[in-house]
VEXRO-913418 format. One line per 2 residues: number of its first residue (from 1); for each residue x, y, z of C-alpha. Coordinates in Angstrom, 2 decimals, decimal comma. Each point is the difference from the previous one (the first is absolute). Layout:
<sites>
NUM	X:Y:Z  ...
</sites>
This chain:
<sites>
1	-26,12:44,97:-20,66  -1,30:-1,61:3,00
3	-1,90:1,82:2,47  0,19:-0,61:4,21
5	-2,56:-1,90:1,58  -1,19:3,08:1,77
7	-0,62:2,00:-3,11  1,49:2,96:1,23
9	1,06:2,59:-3,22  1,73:3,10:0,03
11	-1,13:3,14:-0,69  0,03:3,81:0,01
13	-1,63:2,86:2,48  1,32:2,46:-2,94
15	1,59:1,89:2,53  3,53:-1,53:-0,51
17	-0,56:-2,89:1,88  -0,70:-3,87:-0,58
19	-1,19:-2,70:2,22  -2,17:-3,10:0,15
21	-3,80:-0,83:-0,54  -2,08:-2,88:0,48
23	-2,61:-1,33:-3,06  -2,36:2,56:2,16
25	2,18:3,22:-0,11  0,77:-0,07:3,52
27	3,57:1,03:0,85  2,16:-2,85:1,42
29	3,13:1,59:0,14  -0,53:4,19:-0,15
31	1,89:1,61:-2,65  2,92:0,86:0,80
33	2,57:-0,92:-2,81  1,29:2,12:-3,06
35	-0,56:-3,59:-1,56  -1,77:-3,23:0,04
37	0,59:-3,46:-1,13  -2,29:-3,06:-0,18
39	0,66:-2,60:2,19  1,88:-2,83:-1,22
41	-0,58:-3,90:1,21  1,87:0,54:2,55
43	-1,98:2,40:1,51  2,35:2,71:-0,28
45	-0,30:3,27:-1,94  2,54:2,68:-1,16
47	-0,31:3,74:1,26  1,70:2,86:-0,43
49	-0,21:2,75:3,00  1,57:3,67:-0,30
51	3,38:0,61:-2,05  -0,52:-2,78:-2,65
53	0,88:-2,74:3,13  -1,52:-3,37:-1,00
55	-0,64:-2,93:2,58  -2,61:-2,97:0,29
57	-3,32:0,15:2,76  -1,90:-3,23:0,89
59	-4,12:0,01:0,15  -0,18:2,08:3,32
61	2,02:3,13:-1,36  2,85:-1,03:1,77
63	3,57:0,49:-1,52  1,91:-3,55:-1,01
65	2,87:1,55:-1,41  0,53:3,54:1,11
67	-0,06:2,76:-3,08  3,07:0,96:-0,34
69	1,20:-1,47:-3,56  0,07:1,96:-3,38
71	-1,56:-2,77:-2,12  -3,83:-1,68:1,20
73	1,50:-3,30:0,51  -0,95:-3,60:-2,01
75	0,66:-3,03:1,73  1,30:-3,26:-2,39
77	0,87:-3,05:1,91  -0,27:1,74:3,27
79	2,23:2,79:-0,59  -0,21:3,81:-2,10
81	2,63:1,83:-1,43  0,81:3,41:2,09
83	2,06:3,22:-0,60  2,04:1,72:2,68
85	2,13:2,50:-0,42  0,18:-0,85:-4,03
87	0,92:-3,58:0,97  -2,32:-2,96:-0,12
89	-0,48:-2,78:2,23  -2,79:-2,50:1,22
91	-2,83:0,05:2,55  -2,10:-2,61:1,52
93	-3,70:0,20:0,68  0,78:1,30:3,11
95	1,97:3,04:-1,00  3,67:-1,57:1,34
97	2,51:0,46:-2,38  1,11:-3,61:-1,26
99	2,76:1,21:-2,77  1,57:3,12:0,74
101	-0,28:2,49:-2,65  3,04:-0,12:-2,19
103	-1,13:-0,61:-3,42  -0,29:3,23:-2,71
105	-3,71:-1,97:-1,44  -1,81:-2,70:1,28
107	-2,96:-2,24:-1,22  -2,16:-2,40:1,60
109	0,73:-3,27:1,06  -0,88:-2,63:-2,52
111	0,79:-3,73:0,05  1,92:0,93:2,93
113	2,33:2,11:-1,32  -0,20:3,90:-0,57
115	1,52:2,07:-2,76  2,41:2,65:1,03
117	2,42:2,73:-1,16  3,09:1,65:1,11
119	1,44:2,55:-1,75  3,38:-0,18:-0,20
121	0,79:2,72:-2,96  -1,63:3,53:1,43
123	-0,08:1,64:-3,74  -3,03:0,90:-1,22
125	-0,55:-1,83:-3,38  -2,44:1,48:-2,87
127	-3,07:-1,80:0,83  0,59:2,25:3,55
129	0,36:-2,96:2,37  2,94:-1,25:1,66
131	2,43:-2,49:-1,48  -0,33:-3,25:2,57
133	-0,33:-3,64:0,49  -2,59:-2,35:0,67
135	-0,31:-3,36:2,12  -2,05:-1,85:2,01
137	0,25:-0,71:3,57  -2,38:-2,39:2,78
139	-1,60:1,15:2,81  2,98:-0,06:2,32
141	1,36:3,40:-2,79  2,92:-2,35:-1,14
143	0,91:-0,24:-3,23  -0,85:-3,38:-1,67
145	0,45:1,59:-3,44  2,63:2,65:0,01
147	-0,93:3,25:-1,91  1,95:-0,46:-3,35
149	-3,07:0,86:-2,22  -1,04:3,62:-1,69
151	-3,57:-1,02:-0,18  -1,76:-2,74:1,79
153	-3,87:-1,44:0,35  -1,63:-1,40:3,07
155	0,17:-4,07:0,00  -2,63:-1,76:-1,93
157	-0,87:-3,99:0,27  3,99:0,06:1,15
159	1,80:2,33:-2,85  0,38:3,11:-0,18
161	0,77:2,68:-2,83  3,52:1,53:-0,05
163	1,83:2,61:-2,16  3,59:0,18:-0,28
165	1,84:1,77:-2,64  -3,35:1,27:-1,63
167	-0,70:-4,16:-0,32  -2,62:-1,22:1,27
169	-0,28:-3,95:1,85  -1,24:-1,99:2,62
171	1,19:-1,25:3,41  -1,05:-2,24:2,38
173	-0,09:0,48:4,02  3,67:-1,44:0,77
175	0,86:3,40:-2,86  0,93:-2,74:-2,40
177	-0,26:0,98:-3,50  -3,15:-2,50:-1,55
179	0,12:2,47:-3,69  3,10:1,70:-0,29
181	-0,56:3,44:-0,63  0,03:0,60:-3,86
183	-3,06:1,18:-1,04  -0,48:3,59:-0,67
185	-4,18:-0,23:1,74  -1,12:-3,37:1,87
187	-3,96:-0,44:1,26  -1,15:-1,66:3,08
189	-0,53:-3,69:-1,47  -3,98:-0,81:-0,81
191	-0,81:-3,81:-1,49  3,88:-0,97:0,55
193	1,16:2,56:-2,26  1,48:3,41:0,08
195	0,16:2,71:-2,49  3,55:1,38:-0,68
197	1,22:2,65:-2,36  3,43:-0,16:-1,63
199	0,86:2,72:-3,00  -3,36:1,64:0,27
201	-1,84:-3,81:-0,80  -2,05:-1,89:2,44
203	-0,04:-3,49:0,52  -0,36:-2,58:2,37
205	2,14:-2,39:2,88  -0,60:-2,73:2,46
207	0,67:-0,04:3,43  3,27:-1,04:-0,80
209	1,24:3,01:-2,11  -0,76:-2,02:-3,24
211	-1,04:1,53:-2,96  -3,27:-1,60:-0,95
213	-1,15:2,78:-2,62  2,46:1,75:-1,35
215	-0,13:4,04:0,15  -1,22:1,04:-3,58
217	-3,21:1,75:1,05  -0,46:3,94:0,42
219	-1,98:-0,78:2,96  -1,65:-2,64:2,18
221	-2,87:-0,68:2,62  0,51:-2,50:2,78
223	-1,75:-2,96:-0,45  -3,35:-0,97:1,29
225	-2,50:-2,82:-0,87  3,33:-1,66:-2,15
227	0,18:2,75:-2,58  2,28:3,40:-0,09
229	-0,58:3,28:-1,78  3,02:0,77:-2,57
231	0,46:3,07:-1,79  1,06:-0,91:-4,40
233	0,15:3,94:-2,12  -2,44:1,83:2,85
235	-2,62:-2,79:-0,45  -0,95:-2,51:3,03
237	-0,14:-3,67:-0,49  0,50:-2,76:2,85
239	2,23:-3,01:0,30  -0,19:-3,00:2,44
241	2,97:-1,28:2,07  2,40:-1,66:-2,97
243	-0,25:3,41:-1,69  -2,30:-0,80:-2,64
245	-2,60:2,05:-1,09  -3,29:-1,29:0,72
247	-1,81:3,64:-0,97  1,48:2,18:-2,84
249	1,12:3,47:0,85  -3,05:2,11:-1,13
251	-1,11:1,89:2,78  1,35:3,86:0,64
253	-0,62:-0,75:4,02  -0,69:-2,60:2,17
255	0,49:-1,25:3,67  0,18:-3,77:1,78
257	-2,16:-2,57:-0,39  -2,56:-0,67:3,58
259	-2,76:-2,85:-0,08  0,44:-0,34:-3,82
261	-0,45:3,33:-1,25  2,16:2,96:-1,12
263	-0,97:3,51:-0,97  1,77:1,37:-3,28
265	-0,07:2,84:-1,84  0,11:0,79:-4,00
267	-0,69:3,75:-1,56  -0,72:1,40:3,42
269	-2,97:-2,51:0,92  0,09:-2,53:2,58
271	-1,56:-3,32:0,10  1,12:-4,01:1,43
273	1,13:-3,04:-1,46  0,67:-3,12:1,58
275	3,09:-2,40:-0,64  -0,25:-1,29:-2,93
277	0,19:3,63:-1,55  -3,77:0,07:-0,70
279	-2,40:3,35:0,75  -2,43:-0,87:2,14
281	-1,08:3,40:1,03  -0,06:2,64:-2,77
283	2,41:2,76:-0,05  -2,75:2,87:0,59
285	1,40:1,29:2,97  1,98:3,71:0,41
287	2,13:-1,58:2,87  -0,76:-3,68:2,00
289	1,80:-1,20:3,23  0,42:-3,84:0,90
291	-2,61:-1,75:1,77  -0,43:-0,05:3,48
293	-2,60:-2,00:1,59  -1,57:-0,96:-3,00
295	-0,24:3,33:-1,14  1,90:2,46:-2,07
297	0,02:4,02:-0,22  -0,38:1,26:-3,29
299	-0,14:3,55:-1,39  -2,87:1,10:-2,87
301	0,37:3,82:-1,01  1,47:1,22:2,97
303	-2,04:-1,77:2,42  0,56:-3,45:2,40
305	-2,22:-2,84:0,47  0,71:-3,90:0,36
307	-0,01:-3,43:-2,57  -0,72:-3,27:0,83
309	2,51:-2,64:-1,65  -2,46:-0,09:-3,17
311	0,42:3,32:-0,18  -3,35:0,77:0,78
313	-0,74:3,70:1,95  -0,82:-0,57:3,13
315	0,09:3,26:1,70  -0,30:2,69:-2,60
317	2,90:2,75:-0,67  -1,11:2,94:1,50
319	2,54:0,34:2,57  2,98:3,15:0,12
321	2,32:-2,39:1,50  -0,41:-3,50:1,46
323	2,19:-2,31:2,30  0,04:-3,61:-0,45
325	-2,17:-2,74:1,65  1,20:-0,57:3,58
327	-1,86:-2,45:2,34  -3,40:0,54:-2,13
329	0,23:4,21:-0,11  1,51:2,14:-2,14
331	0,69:4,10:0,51  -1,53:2,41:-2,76
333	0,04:2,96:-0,93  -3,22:2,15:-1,69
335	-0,70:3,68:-0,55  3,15:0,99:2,36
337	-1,10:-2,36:3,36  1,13:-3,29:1,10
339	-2,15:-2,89:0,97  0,58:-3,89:-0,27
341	-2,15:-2,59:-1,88  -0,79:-3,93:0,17
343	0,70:-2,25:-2,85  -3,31:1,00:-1,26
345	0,84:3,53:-0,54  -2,21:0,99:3,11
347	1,21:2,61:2,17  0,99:-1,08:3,03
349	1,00:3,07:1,29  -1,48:3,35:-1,87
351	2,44:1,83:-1,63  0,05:2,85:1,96
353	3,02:0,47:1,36  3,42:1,82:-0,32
355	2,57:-3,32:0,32  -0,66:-3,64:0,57
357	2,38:-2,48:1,44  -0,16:-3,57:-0,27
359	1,65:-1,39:2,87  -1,38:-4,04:-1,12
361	-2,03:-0,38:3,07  -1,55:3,72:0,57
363	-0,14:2,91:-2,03  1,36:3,47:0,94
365	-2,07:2,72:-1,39  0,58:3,97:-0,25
367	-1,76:3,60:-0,31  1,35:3,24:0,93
369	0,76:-0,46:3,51  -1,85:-2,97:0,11
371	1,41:-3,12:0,09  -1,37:-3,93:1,20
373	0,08:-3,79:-0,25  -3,00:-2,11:-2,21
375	-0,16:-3,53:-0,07  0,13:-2,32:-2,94
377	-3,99:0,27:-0,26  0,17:3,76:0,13
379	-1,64:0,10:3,81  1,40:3,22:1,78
381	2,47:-1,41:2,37  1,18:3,60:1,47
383	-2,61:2,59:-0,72  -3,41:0,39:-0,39
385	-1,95:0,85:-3,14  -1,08:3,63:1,84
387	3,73:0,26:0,50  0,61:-0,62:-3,77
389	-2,36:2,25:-1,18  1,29:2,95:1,92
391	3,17:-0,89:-1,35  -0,95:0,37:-3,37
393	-1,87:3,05:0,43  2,91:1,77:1,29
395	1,75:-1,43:-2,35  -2,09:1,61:-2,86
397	-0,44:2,88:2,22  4,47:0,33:-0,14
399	0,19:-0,48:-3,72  -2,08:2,64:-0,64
401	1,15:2,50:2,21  3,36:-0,68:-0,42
403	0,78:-1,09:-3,33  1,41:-3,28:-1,06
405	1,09:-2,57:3,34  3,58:0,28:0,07
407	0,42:-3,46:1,54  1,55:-2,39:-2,25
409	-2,43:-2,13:-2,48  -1,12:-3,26:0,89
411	0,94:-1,42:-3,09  3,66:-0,16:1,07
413	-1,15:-2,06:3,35  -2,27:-2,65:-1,94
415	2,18:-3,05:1,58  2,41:1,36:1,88
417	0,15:0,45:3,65  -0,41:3,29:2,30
419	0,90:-1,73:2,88  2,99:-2,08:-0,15
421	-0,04:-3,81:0,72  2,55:-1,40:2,04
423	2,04:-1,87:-2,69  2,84:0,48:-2,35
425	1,02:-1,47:-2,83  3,59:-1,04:-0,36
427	2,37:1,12:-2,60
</sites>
């Protein structure tokens, strides 16, 4: 996520409200919202006042788009989905309503075109949702490919997934059928190739619709680096674009190849080998994740550290729970507090805290009602260390008067945002 220029964050007076900081604490706009949003590039951020009403503010405070929408609202090539009156339509930036709302769902604009629905059959099937249509229309709200299709996926490098008939196939912008629908599960295509399953086999087709590997595996990975995971009698081997097998199915788990590498698993331990099908780091491992800049998570009785791509420890398992490397820092997890380390295993921030939020530029860090912004070199960018402390104090102070914190564990927000960005993804 990308911060503004200003470096202006939102945050909590723990009396209901939220507002804006600066890097110094300062209020820059008072709080006065039931929610805040960070500020997107385009220096607008979603709120959401009284009554659930979401609408966007600029830098000063000052409204953009009035709240008065159910949804907080995510802008894809200039325009956001809105619901009124259990219709949806399309905004502007500006808050002017550019496609009337008409549609039973709608997604976001992709490659010009946005997915909708219109449900022309008002019984309820068993899944609980309503029996419909979808199509995709331009940013006029006309129709360029009628709704004809029971399930539907945004456009991607200029097909899209469809579903007709519980087949699944692939269209192009014009709504021309590219891959007829046939196949009983279709991927996204990675390498030129898409994964397809027919009679409960997977195999593989072109771009075309061709057949290039034919379905006779109990399950596949995409492919990645040239090679492709296949399932033989529950073991994992991998096979490169003809179909031939280049590794032999040995392996009771495994995942895609990245920068040469793959992680695999036999008799519960975890370890890597590279293409060729040779180990070049030991299965020794409870659990192991892929690696991500240069380094990979790995779990030794019940505890995370990190490898190198020798395998070598770098940062010593002694973690409860660990996130992966992002931009040089990592969030950990030791005797019940958060805190965030370097690729040395040196604590950036001590782990001392409730809930920590990488947001890529900034952390977001929590107590009982406490709550601030740290920078990538752990510098206090919101409170003071005085401030801190007298957090934590009355924080220890709260446990022990009144039992164990109610508040959610951190554990569940290790990655994932309090605050919601202004973005979507598509269908």
């Amino acid at each position: 996520m990308s911060l503004n220029a200003e470096n202006i964050y939102p945050l909590s007076n723990f009396k209901g409200r939220e507002g804006y900081v600066n890097a110094k604490g300062e209020w820059i706009i008072k709080p006065k919202f039931k929610i805040a949003c960070f500020f997107s590039n385009s220096d607008s951020a979603n709120v959401a006042v009284e009554g659930a009403k979401w609408g966007t503010i600029d830098k000063t405070g000052k409204f953009i788009i009035k709240p008065r929408f159910n949804d907080a609202l995510y802008f894809s090539e200039g325009l956001a989905e809105v619901k009124i009156n259990k219709k949806y339509g399309f905004i502007d930036k500006t808050g002017k309503i550019i496609i009337q709302p008409q549609f039973d769902e709608a997604y976001p604009f992709v490659e010009g075109l946005a997915m909708v629905k219109l449900n022309k059959i008002f019984k309820l099937i068993k899944l609980g949702s309503f029996n419909g249509k979808y199509g995709f229309i331009d940013k006029t709200g006309s129709f360029i490919i009628k709704p004809l299709f029971d399930d539907a996926y945004s456009f991607r490098k200029g097909l899209a997934k469809v579903k007709i008939n519980n087949k699944y196939g692939f269209i192009d912008k014009t709504g021309k059928f590219i891959i007829t629908p046939q196949f009983d599960n279709i991927s996204e295509f990675y390498e030129g190739l898409a994964k397809v399953k027919i009679n409960n086999k997977y195999g593989f087709i072109d771009k075309t619709g061709k057949i290039v590997i034919e379905p006779q595996f109990d399950h596949v990975f995409v492919f990645s680096e040239g090679l492709a995971a296949v399932e033989i009698n529950n073991k994992y081997g991998f096979i490169n674009k003809t179909g031939k097998l280049i590794i032999k199915p040995q392996f009771d788990y495994t995942d895609i190849f990245k920068n040469d590498l793959v992680r695999v698993k036999i008799k519960g331990k975890w370890g890597f080998i590279n293409k060729t099908g040779q180990i070049v780091i030991k299965l020794e491992f409870d659990d192991a994740y892929g690696f991500i800049e240069d380094l990979a998570k790995v779990k030794i009785n019940n505890k995370y550290g990190f490898i190198d791509k020798t395998g070598k420890i770098v940062i010593k398992p002694r973690f409860e729970k660990s996130t992966h490397f992002k931009k040089n820092s990592a969030i950990v997890k030791i005797n019940g507090k958060y805190g965030a380390i370097d690729k040395k295993g040196n604590f950036i921030i001590k782990p001392q805290f409730n809930y920590i939020i990488d947001y890529s530029d900034i952390f977001y860090v929590s107590l009982d009602n406490f709550e601030g912004y740290v920078s990538k070199d752990g510098k206090y960018l919101t409170f003071s260390e005085s401030e801190l402390a007298i957090a934590i104090k009355s924080t220890k102070t709260y446990n022990k008067n009144e039992g164990t914190n109610q508040k959610t564990e951190g554990g569940s927000h290790i990655g994932e945002f309090k605050h919601q960005d202004n973005n979507k993804n598509a269908k």
